[in-house]
C-alpha positions in Angstrom: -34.5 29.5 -64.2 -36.3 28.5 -60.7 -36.0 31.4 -58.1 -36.2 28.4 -55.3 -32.9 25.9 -54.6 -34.7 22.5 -54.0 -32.5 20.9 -50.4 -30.1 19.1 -52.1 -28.3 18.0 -49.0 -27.1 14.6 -48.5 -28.0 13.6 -52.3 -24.4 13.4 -53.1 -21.6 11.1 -50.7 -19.5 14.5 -50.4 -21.8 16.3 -49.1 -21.4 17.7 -45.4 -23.2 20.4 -43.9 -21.0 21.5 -40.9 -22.0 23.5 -37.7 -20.8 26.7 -40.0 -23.0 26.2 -43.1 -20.8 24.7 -45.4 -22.1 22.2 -47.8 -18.9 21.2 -50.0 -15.8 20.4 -47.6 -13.4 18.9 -50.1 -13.3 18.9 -53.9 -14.9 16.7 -56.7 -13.0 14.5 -58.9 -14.0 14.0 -62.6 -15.7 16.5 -64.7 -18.6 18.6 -63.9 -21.7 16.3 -64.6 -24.4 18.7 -65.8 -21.8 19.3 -68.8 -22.1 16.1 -71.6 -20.2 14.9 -72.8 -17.3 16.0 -71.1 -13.3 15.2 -72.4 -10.6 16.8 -72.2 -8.2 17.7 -74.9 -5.5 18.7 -72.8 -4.2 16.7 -69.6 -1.2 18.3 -67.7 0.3 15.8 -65.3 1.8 16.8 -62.1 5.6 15.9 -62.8 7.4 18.6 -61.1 4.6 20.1 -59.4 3.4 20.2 -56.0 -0.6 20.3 -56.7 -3.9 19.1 -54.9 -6.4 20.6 -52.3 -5.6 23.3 -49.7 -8.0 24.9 -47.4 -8.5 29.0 -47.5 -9.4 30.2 -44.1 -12.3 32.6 -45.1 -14.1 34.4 -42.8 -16.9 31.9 -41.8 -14.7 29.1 -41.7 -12.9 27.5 -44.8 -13.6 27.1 -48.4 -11.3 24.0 -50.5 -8.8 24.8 -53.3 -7.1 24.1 -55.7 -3.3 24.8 -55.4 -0.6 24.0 -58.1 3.0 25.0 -57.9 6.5 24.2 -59.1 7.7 21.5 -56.8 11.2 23.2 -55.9 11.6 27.0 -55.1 9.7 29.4 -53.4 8.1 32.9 -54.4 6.2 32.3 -56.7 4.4 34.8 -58.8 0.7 34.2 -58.1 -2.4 33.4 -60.6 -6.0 33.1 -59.1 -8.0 30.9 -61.0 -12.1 31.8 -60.8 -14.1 28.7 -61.9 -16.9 28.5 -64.5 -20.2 28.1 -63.1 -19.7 24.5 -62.9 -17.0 24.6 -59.9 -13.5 23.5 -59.4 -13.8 20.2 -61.6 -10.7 18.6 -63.7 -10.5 21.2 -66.4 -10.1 23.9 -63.7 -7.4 22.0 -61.8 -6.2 21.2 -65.5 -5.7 25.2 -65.4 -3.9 25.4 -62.7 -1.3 22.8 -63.6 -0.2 24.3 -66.8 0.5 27.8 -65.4 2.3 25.9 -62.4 4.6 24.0 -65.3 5.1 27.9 -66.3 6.7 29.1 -63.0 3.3 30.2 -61.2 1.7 29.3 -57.8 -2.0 29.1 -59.6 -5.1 28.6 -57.3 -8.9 27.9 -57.9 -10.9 28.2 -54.7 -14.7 26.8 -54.3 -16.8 29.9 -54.3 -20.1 28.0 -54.2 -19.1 25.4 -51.6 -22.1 27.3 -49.3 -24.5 26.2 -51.4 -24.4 23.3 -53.0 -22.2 20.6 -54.9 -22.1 22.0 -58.3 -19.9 19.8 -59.9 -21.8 16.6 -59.0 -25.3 18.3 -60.1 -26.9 16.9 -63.7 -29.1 19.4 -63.7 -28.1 22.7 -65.3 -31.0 24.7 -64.1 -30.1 23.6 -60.7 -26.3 24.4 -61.3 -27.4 28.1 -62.2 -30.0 28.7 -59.6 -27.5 27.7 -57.0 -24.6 29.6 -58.4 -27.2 33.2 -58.7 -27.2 32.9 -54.8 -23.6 33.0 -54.0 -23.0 37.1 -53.3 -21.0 39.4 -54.8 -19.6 40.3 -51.4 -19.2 36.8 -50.3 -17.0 35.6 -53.4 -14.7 38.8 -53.0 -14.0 38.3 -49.6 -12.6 34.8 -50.5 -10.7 36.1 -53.1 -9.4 38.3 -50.7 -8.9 35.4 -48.1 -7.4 33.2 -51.2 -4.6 35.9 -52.0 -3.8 36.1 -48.3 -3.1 32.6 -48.0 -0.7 32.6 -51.0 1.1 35.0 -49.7 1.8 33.0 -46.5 2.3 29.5 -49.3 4.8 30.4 -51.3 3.4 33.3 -53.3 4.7 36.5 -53.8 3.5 39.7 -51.8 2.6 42.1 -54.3 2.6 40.1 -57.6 -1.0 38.6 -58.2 -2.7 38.3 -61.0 -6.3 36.8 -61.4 -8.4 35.0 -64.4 -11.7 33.8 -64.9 -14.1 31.7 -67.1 -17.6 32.4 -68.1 -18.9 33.4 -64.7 -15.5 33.6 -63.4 -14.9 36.2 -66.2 -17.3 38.0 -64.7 -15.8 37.8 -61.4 -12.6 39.1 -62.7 -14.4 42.4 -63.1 -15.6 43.0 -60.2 -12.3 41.0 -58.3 -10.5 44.2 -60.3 -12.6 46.7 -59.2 -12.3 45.6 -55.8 -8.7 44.8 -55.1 -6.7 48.0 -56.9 -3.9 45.7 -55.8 -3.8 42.8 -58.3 -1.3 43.5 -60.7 -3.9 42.5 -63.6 -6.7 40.7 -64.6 -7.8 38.4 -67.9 -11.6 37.5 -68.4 -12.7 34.8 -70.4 -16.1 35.6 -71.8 -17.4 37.4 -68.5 -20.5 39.0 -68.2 -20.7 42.7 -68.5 -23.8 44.0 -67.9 -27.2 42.7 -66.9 -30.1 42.6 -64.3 -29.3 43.2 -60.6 -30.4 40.9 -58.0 -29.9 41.1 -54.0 -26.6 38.9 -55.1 -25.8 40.6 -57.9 -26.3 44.6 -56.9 -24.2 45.6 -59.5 -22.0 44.1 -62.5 -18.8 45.3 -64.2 -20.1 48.3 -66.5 -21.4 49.7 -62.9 -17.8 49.9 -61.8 -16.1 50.8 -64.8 -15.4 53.9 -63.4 -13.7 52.6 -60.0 -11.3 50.8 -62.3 -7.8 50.9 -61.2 -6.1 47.5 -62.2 -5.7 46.6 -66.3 -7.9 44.0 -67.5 -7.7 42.2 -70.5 -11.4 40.9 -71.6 -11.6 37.6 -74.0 -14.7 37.3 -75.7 -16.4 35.3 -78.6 -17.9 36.7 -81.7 -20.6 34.0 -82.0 -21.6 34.0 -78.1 -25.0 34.1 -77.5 -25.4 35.4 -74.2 -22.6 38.0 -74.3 -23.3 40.3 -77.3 -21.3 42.8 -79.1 -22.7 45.5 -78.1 -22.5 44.5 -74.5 -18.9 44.6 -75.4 -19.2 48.1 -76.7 -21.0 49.7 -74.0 -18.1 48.2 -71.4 -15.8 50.0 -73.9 -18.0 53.4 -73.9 -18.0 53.4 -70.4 -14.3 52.3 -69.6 -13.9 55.4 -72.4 -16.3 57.9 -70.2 -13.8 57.3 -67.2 -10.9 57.6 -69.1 -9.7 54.2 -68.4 -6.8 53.0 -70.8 -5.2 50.4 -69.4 -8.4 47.6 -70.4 -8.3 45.7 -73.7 -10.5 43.7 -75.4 -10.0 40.4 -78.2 -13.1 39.4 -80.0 -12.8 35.8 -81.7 -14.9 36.0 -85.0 -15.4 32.4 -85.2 -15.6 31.4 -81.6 -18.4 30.5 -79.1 -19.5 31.4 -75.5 -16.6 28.3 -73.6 -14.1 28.7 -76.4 -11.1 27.8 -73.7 -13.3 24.6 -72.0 -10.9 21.7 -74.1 -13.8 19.3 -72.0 -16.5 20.8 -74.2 -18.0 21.0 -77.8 -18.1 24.8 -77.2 -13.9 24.5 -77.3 -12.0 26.4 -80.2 -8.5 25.6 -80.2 -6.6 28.8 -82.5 -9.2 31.0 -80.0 -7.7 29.1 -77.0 -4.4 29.0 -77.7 -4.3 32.3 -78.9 -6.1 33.6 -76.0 -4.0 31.8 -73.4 -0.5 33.5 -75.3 -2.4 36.8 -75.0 -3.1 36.4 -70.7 0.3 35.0 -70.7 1.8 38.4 -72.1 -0.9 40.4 -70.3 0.2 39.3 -67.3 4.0 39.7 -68.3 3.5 43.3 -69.3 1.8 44.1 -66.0 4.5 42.9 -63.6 3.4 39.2 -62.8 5.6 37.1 -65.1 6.7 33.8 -64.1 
């Protein structure tokens, strides 16, 4: 992958640097274009629902969001929803809608919206090289800004929850080892362990340790990226710290994506089994809806 972000700026209409560095202002439409071909299986409407873009005071400005929530009521429980590496597209929004039809305020902010327009990118390479630069320290202080802002939106002070695909599995991890407050965390297919980088100082076997909230891990049995054994050593050294609250679900038959309905990657009984599982996770850990 290149080490160097080619200037990017002003290739794509929504594009706006403003006076505080921030290069996505609103969200995409569509489906992430560096992922082909791209169709969803699933389409939740909005009937019911209050849903579309919010802005998260963060603090060097704002980042856009994705919120979804029942249309009627108030105090809701909350979900955070961590985007793959191709940013808040339609399947993420899709995400959000069918927890909101389930009782939840669910939100997906842009982490990368520093850095570039991921979802309107063709160019994987570029998609990665621009998602590597976003900070570990960055995205958790927007988390942190995003659960604030729910709490003042109709969200309920105390009873968050957070999940995460591919990087945004990832993301959970760390998210958990961060905030001891979430009530519980579900990563889909996150990475575990791997190099560090000035981004990426540490990853989620580094923390294991510091481990307070109960994560559930989802993972596939044929991904090529995230091995078994990167599996197991998260499990020795959740073990080693005596940490019993974390479970993991292997899917034999799945791939790396297994939950993206927009991809070729997408395994429907590992989806839908997986999403009954983070469902009852975060039921048994005090964020039902």
């Amino acid at each position: 992958m290149p080490d160097d972000i080619p200037d990017i700026r002003g290739l794509f209409p929504r594009m706006d640097l403003s006076r505080r560095g921030f290069v996505v202002t609103t969200l995409a439409t569509g489906f992430a274009l560096s992922v082909k071909p791209a169709k969803a299986t699933i389409v939740t409407d909005t009937d019911g629902l209050t849903a579309g873009e919010v802005k998260i005071p963060v603090a060097d400005g704002e980042i856009p969001a994705y919120r979804a929530q029942p249309a009627h009521g108030t105090h809701f429980p909350v979900v955070i929803v961590v985007e793959e590496i191709f940013g808040v597209h339609e399947h993420i929004k899709d995400l959000c809608r069918r927890l909101a039809k389930l009782g939840y305020l669910a939100i997906a902010p842009e982490l990368y919206s520093r850095l570039g327009d991921v979802v309107s990118i063709t160019d994987i390479d570029k998609v990665v090289a621009i998602v590597n630069r976003a900070p570990d320290t960055q995205t958790l202080s927007d988390l942190d800004a995003t659960a604030a802002w729910t709490e003042k939106h109709g969200g309920i002070h105390g009873k968050v929850a957070i999940t995460g695909f591919c990087r945004g599995g990832r993301t959970v991890w760390m998210y958990c080892e961060h905030n001891p407050k979430v009530k519980a965390g579900v990563s889909w297919y996150g990475q575990l362990e791997g190099k560090t980088s000035d981004a990426f100082p540490s990853h989620p076997i580094d923390g294991a340790a510091n481990l307070k909230v109960p994560v559930l891990g989802l993972y596939a049995g044929k991904d090529q990226g995230i091995t078994q054994q990167s599996i197991d050593d998260m499990k020795a050294a959740l073990a080693k710290a005596h940490n019993k609250h974390c479970e993991f679900i292997v899917y034999p038959d799945a791939e790396h994506g297994f939950n993206a309905d927009y991809r070729p990657s997408y395994n429907e009984a590992a989806a839908t089994d997986g999403w009954k599982h983070m469902l009852a996770w975060f039921k048994q850990h005090g964020v039902a809806a």
